[in-house]
C-alpha positions in Angstrom: 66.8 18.5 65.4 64.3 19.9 68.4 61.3 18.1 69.6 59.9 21.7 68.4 61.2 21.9 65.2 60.1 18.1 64.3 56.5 18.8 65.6 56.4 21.7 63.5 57.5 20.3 60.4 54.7 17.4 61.4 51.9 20.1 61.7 53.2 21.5 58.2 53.0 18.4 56.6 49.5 17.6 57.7 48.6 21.0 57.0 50.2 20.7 53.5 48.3 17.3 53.0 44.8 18.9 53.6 45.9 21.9 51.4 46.6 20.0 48.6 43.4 17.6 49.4 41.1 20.8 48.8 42.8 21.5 45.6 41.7 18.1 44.2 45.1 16.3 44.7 45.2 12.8 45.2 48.3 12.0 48.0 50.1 9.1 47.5 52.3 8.9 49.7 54.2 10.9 52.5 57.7 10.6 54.4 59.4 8.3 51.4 62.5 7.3 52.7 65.3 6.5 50.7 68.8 5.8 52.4 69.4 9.4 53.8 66.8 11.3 52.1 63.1 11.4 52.2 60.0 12.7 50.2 57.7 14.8 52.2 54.6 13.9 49.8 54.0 12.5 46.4 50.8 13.5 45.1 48.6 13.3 41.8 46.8 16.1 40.0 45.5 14.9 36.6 48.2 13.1 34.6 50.9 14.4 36.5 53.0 13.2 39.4 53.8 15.7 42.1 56.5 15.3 43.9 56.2 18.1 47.3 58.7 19.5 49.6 57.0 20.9 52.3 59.2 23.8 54.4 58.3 25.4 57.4 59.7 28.2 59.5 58.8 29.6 62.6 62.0 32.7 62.6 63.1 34.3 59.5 67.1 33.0 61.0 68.9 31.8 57.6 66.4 33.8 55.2 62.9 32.3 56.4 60.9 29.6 54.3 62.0 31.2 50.7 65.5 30.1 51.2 64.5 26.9 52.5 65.1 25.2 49.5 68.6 24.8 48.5 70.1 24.3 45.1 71.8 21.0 47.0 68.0 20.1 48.3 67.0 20.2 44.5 69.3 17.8 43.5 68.5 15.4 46.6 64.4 16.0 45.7 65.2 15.0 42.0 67.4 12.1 42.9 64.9 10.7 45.7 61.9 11.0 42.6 64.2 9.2 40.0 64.3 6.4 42.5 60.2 6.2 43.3 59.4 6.2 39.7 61.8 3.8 39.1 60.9 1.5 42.0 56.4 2.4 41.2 57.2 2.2 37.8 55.3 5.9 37.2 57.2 6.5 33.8 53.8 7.4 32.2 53.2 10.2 34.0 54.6 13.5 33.9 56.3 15.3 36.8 57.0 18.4 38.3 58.1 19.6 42.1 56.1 22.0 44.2 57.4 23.3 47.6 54.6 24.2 50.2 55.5 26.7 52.4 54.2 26.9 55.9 54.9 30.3 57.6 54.7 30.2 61.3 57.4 33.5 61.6 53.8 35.9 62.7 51.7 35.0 65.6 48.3 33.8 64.4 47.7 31.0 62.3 50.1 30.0 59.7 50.7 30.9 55.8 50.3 28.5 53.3 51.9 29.2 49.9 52.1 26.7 47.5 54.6 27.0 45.1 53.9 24.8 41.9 57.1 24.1 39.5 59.4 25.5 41.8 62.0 24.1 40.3 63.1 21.9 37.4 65.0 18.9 36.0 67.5 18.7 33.7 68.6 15.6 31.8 72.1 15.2 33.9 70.0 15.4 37.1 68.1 12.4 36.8 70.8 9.3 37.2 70.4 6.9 40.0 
């Protein structure tokens, strides 16, 4: 990975943080590593555990920040959660996953979109 590409996803995850802040998250965390993998941020909203993979994209090359997200990235995103709430011992709160889009592909200052429930998890995805 560039030096470009890793201060850009830096700016979008600051970015993302304050987004969410505004909206009355409460951030919990950011850049969870586990083994190979890593949660960008883990948030609270309510009752409910957020668990946010934040994208961004300065070309549209390999379908621009709406094809960020991979059905292989899902699975990595659920896995990584299984093993926070297991290791903070969350399990009485619900979840979901977001994805926060930060579009830097138009000169100008970049798009935010914030995509809540992007995507789901079913009962097979959650062993660890």
């Amino acid at each position: 990975m560039s030096l470009i590409s890793l201060l850009l996803g830096k700016e979008a995850e600051v970015a993302a943080e304050q987004f969410l802040r505004r909206k009355g998250y409460t951030i919990l965390d950011r850049n969870v590593r586990f083994g190979h993998g890593e949660l960008d941020i883990v948030a609270r909203v309510g009752e409910t555990l957020v668990f946010v993979e934040v994208k961004a994209r300065r070309t549209d090359h390999y379908g621009g920040v709406f094809h960020a997200v991979t059905a292989h990235k899902e699975r990595q995103i659920i896995h990584l959660a299984a093993q926070y709430l297991a290791r903070h011992q969350c399990k009485q709160y619900a979840c979901r996953f977001d994805v926060l889009l930060y579009d830097a592909t138009t000169p100008g200052a970049p798009v935010l979109e914030h995509i809540e429930h992007a995507f789901e998890v079913s009962g097979d995805d959650l062993r660890w």
